[in-house]
mmCIF file of the N, C-alpha and C atoms, coordinates in Angstrom:
data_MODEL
# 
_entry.id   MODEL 
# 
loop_
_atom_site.group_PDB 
_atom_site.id 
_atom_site.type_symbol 
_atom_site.label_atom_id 
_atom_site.label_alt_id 
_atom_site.label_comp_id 
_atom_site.label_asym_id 
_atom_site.label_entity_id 
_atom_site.label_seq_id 
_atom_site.pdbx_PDB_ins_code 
_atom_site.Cartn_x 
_atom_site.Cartn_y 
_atom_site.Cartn_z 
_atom_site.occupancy 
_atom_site.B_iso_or_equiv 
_atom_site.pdbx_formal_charge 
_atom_site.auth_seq_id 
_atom_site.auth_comp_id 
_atom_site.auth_asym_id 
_atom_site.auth_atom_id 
_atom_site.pdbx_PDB_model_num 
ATOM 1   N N  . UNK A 1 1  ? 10.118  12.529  15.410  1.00 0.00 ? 1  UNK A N  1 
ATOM 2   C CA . UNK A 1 1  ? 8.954   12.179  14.605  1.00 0.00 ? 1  UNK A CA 1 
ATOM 3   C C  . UNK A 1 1  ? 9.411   11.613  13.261  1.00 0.00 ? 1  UNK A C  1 
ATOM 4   N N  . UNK A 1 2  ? 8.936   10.788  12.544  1.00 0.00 ? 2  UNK A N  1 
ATOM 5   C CA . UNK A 1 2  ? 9.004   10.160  11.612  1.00 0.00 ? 2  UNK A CA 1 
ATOM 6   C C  . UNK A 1 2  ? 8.388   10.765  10.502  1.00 0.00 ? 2  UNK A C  1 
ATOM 7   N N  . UNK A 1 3  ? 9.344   10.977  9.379   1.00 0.00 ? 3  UNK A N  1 
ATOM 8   C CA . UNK A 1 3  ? 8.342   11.912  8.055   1.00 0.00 ? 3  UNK A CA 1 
ATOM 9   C C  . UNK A 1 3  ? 8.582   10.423  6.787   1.00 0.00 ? 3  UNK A C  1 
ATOM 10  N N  . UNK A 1 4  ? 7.241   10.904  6.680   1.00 0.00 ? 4  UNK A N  1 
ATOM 11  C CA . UNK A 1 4  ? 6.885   9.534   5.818   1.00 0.00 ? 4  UNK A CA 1 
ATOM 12  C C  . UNK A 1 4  ? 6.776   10.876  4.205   1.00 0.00 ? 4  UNK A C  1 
ATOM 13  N N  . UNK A 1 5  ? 6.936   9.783   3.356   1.00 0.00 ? 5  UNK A N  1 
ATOM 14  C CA . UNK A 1 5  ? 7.010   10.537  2.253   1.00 0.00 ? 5  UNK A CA 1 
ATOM 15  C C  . UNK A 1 5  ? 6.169   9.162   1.409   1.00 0.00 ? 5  UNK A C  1 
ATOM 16  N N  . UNK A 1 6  ? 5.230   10.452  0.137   1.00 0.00 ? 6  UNK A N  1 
ATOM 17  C CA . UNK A 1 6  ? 3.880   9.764   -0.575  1.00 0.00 ? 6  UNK A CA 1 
ATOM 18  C C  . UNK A 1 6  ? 4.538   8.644   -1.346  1.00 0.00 ? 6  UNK A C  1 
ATOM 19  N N  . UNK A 1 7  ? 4.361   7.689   -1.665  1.00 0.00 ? 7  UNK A N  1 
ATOM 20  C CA . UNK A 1 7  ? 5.263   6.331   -2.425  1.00 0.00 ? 7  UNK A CA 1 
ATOM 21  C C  . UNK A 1 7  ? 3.681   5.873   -3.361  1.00 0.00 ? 7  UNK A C  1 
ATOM 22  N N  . UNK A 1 8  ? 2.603   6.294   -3.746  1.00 0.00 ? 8  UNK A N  1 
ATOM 23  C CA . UNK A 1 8  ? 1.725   5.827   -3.965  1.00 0.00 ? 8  UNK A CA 1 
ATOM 24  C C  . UNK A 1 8  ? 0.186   6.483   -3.670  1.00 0.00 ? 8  UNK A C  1 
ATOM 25  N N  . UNK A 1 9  ? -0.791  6.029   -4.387  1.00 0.00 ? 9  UNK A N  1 
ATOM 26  C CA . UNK A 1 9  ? -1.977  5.944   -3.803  1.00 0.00 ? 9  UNK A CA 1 
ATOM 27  C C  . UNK A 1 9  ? -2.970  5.034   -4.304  1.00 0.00 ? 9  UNK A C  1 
ATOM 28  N N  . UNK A 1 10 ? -3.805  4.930   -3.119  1.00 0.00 ? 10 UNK A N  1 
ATOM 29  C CA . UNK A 1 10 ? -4.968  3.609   -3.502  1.00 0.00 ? 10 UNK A CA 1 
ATOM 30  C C  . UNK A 1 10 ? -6.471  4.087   -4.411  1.00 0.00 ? 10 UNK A C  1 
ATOM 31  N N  . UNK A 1 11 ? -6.816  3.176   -5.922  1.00 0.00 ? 11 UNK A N  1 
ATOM 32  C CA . UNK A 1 11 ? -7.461  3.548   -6.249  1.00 0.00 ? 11 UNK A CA 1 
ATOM 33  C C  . UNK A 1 11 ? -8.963  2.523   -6.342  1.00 0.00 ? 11 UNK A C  1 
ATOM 34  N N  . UNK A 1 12 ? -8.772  1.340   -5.643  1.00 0.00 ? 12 UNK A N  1 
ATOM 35  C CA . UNK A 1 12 ? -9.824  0.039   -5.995  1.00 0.00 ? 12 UNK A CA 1 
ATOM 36  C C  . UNK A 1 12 ? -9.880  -0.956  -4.994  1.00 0.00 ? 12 UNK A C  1 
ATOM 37  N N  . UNK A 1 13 ? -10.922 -0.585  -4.377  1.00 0.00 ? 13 UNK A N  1 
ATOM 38  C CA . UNK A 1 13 ? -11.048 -2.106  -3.556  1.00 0.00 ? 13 UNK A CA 1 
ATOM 39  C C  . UNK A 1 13 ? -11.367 -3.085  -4.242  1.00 0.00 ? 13 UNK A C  1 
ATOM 40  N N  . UNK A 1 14 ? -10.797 -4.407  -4.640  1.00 0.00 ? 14 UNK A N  1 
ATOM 41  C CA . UNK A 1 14 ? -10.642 -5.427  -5.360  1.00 0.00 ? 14 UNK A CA 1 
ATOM 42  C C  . UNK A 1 14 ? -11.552 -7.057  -4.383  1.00 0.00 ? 14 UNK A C  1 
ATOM 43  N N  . UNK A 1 15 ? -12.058 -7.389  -5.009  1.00 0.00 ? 15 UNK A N  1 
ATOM 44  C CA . UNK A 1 15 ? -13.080 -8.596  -4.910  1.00 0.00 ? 15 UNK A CA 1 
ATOM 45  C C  . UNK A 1 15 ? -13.553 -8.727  -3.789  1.00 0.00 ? 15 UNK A C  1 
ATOM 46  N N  . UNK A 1 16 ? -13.976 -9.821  -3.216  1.00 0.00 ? 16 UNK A N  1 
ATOM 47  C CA . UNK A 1 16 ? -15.015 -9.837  -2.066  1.00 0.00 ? 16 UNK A CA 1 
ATOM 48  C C  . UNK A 1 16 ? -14.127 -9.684  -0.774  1.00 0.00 ? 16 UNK A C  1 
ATOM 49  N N  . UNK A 1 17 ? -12.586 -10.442 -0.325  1.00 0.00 ? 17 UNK A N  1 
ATOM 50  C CA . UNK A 1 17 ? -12.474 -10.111 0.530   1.00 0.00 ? 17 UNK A CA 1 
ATOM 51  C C  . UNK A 1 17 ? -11.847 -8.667  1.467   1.00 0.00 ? 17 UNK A C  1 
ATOM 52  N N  . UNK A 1 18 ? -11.684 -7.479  -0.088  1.00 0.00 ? 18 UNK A N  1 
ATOM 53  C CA . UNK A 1 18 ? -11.472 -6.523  0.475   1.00 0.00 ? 18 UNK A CA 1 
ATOM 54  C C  . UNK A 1 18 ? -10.144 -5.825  -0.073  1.00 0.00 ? 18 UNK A C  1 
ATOM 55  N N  . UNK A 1 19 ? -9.240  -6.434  -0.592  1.00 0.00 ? 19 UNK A N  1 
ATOM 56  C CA . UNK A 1 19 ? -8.146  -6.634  -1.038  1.00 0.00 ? 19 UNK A CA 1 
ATOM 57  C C  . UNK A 1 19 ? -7.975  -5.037  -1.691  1.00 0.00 ? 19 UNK A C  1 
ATOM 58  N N  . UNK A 1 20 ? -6.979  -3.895  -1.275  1.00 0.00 ? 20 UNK A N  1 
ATOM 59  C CA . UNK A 1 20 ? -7.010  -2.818  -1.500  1.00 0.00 ? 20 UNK A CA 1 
ATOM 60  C C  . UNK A 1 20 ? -6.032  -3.019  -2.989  1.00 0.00 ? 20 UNK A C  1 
ATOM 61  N N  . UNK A 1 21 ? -6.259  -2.043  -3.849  1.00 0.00 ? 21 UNK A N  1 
ATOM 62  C CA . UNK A 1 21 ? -5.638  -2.167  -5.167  1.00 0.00 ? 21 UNK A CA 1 
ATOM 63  C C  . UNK A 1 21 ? -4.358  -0.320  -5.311  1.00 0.00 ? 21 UNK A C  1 
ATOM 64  N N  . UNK A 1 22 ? -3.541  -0.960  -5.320  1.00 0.00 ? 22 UNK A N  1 
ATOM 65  C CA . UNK A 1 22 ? -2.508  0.329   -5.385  1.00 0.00 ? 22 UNK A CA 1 
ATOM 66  C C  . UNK A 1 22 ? -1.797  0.459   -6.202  1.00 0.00 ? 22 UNK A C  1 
ATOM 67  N N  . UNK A 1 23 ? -1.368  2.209   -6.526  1.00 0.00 ? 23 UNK A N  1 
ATOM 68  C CA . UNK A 1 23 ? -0.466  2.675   -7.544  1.00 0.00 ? 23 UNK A CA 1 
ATOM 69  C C  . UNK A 1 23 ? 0.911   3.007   -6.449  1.00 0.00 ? 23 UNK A C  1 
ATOM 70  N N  . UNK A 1 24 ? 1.725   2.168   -7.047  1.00 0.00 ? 24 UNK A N  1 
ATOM 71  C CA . UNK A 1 24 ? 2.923   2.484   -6.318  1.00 0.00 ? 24 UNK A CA 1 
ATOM 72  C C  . UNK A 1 24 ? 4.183   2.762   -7.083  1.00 0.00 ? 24 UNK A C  1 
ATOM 73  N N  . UNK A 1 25 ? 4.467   4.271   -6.858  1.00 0.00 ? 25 UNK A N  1 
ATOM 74  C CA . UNK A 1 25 ? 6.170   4.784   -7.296  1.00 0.00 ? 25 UNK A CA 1 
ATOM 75  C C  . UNK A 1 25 ? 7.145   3.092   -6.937  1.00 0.00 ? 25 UNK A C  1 
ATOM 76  N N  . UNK A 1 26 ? 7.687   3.281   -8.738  1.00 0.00 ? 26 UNK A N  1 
ATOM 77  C CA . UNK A 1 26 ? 8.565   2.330   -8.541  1.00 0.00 ? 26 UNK A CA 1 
ATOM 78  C C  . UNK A 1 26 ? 10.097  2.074   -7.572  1.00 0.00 ? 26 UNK A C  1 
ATOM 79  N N  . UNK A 1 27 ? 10.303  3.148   -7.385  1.00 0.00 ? 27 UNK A N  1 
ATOM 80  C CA . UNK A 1 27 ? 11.301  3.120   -6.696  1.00 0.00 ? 27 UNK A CA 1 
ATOM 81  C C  . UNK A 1 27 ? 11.481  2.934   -5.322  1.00 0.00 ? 27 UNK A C  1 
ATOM 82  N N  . UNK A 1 28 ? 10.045  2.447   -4.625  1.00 0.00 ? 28 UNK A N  1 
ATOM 83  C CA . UNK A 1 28 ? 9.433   2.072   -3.464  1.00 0.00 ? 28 UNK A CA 1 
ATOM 84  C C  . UNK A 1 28 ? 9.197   0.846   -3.167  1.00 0.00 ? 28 UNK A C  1 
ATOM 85  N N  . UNK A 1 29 ? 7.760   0.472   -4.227  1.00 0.00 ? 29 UNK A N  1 
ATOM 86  C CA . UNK A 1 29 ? 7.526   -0.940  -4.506  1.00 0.00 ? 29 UNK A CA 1 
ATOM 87  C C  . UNK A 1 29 ? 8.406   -1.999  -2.794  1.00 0.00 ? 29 UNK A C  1 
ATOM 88  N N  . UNK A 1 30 ? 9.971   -2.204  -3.756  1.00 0.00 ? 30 UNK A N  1 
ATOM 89  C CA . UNK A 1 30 ? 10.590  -3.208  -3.089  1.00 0.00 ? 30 UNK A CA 1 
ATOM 90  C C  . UNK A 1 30 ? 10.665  -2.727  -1.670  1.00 0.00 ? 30 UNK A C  1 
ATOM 91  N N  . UNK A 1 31 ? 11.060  -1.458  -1.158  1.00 0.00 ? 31 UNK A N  1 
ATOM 92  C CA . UNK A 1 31 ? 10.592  -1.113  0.446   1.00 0.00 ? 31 UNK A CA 1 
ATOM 93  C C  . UNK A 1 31 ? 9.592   -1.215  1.208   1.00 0.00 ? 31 UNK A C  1 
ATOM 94  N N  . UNK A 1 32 ? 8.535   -1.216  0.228   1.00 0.00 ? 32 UNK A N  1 
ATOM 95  C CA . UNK A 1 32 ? 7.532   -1.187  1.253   1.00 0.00 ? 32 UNK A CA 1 
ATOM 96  C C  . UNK A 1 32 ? 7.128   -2.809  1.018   1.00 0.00 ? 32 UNK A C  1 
ATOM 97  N N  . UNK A 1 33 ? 7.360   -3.327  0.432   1.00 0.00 ? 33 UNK A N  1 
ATOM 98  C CA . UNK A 1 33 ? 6.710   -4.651  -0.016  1.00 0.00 ? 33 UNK A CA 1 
ATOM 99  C C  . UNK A 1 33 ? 8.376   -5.614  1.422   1.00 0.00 ? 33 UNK A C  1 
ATOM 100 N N  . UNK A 1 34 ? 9.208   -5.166  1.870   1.00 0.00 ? 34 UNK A N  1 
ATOM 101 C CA . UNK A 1 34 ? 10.167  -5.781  2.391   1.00 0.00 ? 34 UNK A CA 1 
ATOM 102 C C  . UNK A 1 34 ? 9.998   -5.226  3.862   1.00 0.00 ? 34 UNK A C  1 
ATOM 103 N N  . UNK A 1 35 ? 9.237   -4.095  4.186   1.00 0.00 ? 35 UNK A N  1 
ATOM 104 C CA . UNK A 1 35 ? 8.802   -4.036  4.986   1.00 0.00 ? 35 UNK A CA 1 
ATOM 105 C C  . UNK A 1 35 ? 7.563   -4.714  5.924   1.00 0.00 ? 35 UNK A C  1 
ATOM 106 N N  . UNK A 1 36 ? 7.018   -4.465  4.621   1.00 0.00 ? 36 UNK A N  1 
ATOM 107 C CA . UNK A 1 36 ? 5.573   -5.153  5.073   1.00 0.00 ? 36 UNK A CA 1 
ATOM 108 C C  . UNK A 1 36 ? 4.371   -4.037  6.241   1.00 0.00 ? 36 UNK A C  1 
ATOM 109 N N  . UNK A 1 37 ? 4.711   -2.778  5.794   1.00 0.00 ? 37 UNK A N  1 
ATOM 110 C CA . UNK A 1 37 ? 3.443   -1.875  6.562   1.00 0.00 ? 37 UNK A CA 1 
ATOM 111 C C  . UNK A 1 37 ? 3.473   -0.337  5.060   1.00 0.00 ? 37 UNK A C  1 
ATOM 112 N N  . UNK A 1 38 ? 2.608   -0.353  5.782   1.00 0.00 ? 38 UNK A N  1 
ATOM 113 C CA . UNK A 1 38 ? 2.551   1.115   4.453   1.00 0.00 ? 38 UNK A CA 1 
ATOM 114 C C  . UNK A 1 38 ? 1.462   2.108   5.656   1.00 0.00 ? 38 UNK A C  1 
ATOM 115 N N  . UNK A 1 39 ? 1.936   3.628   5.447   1.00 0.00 ? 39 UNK A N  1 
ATOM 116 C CA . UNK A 1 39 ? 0.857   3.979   6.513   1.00 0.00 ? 39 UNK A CA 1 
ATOM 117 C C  . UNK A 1 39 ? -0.236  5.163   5.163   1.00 0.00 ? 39 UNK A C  1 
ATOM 118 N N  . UNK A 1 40 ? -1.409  5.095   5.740   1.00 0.00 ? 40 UNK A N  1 
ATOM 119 C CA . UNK A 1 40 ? -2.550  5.799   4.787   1.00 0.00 ? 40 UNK A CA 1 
ATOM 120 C C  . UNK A 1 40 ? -2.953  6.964   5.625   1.00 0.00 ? 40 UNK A C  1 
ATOM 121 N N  . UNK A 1 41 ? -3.193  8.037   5.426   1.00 0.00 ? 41 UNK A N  1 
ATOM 122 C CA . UNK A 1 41 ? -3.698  9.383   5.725   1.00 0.00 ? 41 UNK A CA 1 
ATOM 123 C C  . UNK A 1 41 ? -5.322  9.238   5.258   1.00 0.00 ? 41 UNK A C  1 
ATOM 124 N N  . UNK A 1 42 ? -5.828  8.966   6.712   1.00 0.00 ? 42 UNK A N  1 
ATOM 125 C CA . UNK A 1 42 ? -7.180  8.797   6.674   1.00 0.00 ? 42 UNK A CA 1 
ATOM 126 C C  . UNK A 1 42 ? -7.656  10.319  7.516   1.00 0.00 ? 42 UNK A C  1 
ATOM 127 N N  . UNK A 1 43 ? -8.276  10.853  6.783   1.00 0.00 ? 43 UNK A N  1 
ATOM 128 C CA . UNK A 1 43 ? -8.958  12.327  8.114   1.00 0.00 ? 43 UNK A CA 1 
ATOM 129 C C  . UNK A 1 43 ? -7.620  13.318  8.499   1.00 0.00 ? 43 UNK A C  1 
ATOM 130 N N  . UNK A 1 44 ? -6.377  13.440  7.714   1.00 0.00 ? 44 UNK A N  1 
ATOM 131 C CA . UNK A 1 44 ? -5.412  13.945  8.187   1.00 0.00 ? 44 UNK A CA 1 
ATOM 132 C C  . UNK A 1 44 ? -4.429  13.012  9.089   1.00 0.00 ? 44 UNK A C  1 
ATOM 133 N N  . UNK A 1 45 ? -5.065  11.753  9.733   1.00 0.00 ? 45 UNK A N  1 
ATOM 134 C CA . UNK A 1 45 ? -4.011  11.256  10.583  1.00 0.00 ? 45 UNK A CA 1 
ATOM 135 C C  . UNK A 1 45 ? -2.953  9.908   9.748   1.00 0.00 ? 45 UNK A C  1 
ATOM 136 N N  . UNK A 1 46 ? -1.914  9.768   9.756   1.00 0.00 ? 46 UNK A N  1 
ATOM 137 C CA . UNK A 1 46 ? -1.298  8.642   8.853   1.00 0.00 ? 46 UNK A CA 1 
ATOM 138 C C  . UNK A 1 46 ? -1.635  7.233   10.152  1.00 0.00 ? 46 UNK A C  1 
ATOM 139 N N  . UNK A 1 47 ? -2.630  6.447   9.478   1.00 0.00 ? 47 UNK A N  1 
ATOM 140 C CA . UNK A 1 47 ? -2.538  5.603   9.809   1.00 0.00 ? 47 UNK A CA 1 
ATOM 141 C C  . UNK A 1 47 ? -1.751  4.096   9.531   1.00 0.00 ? 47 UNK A C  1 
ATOM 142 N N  . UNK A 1 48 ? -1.012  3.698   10.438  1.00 0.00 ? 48 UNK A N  1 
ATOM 143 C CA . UNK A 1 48 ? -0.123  2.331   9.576   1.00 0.00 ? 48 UNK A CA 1 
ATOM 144 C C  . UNK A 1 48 ? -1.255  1.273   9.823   1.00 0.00 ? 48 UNK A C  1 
ATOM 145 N N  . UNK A 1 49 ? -0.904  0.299   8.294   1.00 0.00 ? 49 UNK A N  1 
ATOM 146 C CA . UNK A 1 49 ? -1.351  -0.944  7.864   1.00 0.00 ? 49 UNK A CA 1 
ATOM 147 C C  . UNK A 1 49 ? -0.086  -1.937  8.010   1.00 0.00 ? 49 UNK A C  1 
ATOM 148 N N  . UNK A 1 50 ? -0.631  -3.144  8.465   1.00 0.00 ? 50 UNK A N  1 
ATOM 149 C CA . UNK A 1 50 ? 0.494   -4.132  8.034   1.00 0.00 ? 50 UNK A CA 1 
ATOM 150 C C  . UNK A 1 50 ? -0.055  -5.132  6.695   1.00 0.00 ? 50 UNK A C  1 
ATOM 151 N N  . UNK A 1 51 ? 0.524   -5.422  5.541   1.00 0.00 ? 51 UNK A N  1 
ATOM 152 C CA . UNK A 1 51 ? 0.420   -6.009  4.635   1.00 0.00 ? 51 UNK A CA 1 
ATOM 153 C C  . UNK A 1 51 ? 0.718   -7.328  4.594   1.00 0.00 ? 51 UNK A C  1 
ATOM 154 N N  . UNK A 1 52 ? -0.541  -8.118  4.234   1.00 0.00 ? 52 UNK A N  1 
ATOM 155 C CA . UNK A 1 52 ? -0.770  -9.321  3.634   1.00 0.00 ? 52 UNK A CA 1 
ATOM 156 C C  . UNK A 1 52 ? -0.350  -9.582  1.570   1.00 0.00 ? 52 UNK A C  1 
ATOM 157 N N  . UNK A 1 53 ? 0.833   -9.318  1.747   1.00 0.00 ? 53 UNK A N  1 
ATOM 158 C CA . UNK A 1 53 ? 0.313   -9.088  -0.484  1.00 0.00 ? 53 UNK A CA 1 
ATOM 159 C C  . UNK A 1 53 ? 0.886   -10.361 -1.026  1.00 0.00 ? 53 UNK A C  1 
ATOM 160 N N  . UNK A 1 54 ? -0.442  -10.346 -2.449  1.00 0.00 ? 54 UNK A N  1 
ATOM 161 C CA . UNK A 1 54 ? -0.080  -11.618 -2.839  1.00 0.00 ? 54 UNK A CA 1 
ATOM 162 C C  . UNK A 1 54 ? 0.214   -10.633 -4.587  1.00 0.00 ? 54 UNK A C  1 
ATOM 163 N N  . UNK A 1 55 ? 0.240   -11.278 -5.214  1.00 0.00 ? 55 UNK A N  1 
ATOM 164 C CA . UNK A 1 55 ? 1.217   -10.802 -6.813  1.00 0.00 ? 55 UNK A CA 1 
ATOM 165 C C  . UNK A 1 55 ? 0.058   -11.815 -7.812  1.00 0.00 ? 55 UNK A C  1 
ATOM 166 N N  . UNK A 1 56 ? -0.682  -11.207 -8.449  1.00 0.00 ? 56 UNK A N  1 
ATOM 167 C CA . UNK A 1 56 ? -1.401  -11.763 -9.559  1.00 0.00 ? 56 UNK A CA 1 
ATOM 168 C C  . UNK A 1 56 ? -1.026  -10.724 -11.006 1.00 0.00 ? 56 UNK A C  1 
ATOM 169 N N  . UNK A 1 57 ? -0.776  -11.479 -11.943 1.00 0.00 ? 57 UNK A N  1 
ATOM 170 C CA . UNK A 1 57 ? -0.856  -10.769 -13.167 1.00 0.00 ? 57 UNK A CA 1 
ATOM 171 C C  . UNK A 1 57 ? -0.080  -9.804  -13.451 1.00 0.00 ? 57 UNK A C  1 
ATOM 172 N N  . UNK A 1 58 ? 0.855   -9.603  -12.262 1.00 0.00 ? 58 UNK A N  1 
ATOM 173 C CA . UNK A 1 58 ? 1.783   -8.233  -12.599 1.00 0.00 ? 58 UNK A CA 1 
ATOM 174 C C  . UNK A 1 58 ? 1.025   -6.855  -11.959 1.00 0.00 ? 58 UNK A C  1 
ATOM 175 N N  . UNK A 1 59 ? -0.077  -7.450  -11.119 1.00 0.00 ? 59 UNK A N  1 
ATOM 176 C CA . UNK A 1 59 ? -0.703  -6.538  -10.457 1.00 0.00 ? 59 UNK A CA 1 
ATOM 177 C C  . UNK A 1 59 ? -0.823  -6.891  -8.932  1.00 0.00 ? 59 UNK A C  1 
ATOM 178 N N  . UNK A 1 60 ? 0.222   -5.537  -8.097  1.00 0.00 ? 60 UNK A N  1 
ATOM 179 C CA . UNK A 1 60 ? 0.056   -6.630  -7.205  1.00 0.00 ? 60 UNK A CA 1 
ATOM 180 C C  . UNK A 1 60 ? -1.194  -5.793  -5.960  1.00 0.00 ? 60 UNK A C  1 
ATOM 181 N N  . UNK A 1 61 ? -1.781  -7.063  -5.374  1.00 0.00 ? 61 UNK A N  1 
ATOM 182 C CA . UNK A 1 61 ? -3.096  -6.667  -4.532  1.00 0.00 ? 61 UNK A CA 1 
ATOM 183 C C  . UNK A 1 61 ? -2.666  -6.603  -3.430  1.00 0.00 ? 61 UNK A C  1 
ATOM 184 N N  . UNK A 1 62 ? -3.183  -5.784  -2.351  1.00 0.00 ? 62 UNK A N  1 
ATOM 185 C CA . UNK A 1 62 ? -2.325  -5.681  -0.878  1.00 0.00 ? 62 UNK A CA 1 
ATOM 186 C C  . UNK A 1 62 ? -3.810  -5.644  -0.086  1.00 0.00 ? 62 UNK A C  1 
# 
């Protein structure tokens, strides 16, 4: 089994198309952003996402 460890959490869904807004431990950032999935604990279960992210302002939107 795979133990995922917390790198973050989401606090803003961002503009119309949905665009989730996240706080992410820096020392992650570049892993998960080189990966390209991050998984979320919805109801107890970790669900994986695969990431679309684009970088505005030094904020980046996923």
């Amino acid at each position: 089994m795979i133990q995922l460890i917390e790198a973050g959490h989401s606090y803003k869904v961002h503009a119309i198309k949905g665009e989730l807004k996240l706080s992410l431990d820096a020392n992650f950032t570049n892993d998960i952003l080189q990966q390209g999935l991050l998984f979320f604990n919805l109801d107890g279960n970790d669900v994986p996402f695969l990431l679309n992210p684009i970088e505005l302002k030094r904020t980046l939107y996923i």
